[in-house]
C-alpha positions, 0 to 999 in steps of 0.5 A, spaced: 500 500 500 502 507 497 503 511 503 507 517 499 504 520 493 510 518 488 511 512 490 509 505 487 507 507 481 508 500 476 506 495 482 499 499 483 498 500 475 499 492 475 495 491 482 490 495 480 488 491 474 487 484 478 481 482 475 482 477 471 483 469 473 491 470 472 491 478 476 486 473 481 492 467 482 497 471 482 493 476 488 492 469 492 500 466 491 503 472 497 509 472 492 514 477 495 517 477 489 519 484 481 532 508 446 536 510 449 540 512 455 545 516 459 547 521 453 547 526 457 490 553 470 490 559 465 496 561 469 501 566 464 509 563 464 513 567 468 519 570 463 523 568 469 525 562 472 528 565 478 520 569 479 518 561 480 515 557 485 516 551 480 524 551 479 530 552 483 530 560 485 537 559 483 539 561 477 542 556 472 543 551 467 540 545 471 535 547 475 532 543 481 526 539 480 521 543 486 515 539 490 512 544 487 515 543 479 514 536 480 506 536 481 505 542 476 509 538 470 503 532 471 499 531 465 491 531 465 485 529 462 486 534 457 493 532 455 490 525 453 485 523 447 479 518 448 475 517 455 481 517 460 478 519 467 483 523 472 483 519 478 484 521 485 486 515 488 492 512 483 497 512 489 492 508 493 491 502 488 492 495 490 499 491 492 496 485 490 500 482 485 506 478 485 509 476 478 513 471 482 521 468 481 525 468 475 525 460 473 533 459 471 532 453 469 527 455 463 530 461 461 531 462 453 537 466 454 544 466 458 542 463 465 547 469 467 541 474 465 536 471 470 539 477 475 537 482 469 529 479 469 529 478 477 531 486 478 525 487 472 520 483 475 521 486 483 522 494 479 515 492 477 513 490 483 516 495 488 515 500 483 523 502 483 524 502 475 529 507 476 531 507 482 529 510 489 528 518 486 533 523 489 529 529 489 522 531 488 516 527 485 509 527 484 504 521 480 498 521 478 493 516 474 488 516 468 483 510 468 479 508 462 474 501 462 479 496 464 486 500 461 491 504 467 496 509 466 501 511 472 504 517 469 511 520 474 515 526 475 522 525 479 528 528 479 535 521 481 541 522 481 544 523 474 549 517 474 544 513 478 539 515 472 543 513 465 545 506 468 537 505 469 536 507 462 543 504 460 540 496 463 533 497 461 536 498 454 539 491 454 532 488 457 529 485 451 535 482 448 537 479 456 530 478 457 526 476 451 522 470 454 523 467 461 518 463 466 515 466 472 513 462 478 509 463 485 510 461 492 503 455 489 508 453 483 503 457 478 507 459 471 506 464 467 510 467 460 513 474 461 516 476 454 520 483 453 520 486 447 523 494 445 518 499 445 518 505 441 518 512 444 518 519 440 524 523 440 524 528 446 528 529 451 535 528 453 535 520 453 529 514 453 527 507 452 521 504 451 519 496 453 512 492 453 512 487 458 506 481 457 505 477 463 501 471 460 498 464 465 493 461 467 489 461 473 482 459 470 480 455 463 483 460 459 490 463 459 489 471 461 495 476 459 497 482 462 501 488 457 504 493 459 508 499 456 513 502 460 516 509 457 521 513 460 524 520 458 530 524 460 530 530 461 537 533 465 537 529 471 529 528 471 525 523 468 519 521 467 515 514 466 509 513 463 506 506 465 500 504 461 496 497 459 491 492 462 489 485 460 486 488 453 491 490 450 495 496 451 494 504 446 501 506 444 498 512 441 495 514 448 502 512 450 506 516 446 502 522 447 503 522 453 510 522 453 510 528 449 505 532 452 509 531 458 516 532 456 514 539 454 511 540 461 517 537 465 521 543 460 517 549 461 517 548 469 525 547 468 524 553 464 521 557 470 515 557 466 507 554 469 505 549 463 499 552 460 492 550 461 489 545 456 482 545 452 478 543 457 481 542 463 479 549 466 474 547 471 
């Protein structure tokens, strides 16, 4: 269960789809166990940076990330196309699943990556993907039909940040397809693919992560799109899907849409407001 808002993000989003046989199953187990990289409110901006709340009041080339910058660099509703609702209890979705362990024996590639889709498996569950943030954070999540998506802002520590994307780069090579299995010995298939990311930021990688078992007479897979954008020493991480697929476009445009708010509160400025979001 979340106690702080930016915490926690890929482990509520995957908890919080557990409505189907293999979500249900792997609720009931009690596991404990979870391109790119380090290249380097109608509110008017302000032309200074030193003039807002949201960045460092000290000028320089590389701001800090405020509390106060980290929530206003969220995106919304109105960021996102469809039917996505704005929830207010994103932080709060459940801690149910547990993918469980890494099976060396079944693994398809080196049984020396079985370490690499271990720290996978627990980033999801533990919600860490980049590491513990060093400095400010915020989440927020959208919800439509049974499709979640997490969307954080945090700033980490810059050697820190380009070795976490640096390893995820190497994750649908090293863990392509392997075993996953329960405290009750339940299996199911994890596969790893390369996702695409638009170009922005400084740095990025995307992953899609299917998790397929069966816990009733049919298999149920579960698909996630994980997206992450360096800006500076700031990132942030989209974490979208659901048992019926995930929508890359809703993905992408996120990341887009985010990115440039990141960049306008580094820059001393407020995001502007969306078209319908001035309630």
């Amino acid at each position: 269960m979340h106690r702080r808002l930016s915490s926690r993000p890929a482990r509520s989003l995957a908890s919080a789809l557990a409505t189907g046989t293999l979500l249900t199953c792997a609720a009931c187990s009690g596991d404990g166990g979870r391109a790119g990289g380090d290249s380097a409110s109608d509110v008017v901006a302000s032309p200074l940076a030193a003039d807002s709340p949201l960045a460092s009041p000290h000028r320089s080339a590389a701001p800090a990330l405020t509390e106060a910058g980290a929530k206003a660099a969220l995106i919304t509703e109105a960021d996102l196309e469809d039917n996505w609702n704005q929830v207010k209890s994103a932080a709060d979705w459940g801690d149910r699943l547990s993918i469980g362990k890494v099976d060396v024996a079944a693994l398809l590639t080196a049984k020396a990556n079985a370490a690499d889709c271990q720290r996978l498996l627990d980033a999801l569950y533990d919600d860490d993907l980049l590491g513990k943030p060093s400095g400010a954070s915020a989440l927020t999540g959208f919800e439509q039909s049974e499709s979640r998506l997490l969307y954080q802002v945090a700033a980490y520590d810059r050697a820190r940040l380009g070795a976490s994307l640096n390893w995820l780069k190497t994750l649908p090579v090293k863990c392509d397809q392997f075993t996953a299995t329960d405290s009750k010995g339940g299996h199911r298939t994890v596969q790893v693919i390369e996702n695409p990311v638009p170009s922005v930021g400084d740095a990025r990688q995307g992953l899609q992560v299917t998790v397929t078992g069966t816990g009733g007479t049919e298999p149920t897979t579960l698909t996630l799109e994980l997206a992450v954008v360096r800006v500076g020493t700031d990132a942030i991480t989209v974490t979208s899907g659901g048992l019926a697929g995930t929508e890359s476009d809703t993905t992408q445009l996120a990341v887009r849409q985010g990115t440039t708010h990141l960049k306008d509160v580094l820059a001393g400025k407020t995001p502007p407001a969306q078209p319908g979001n001035q309630d």
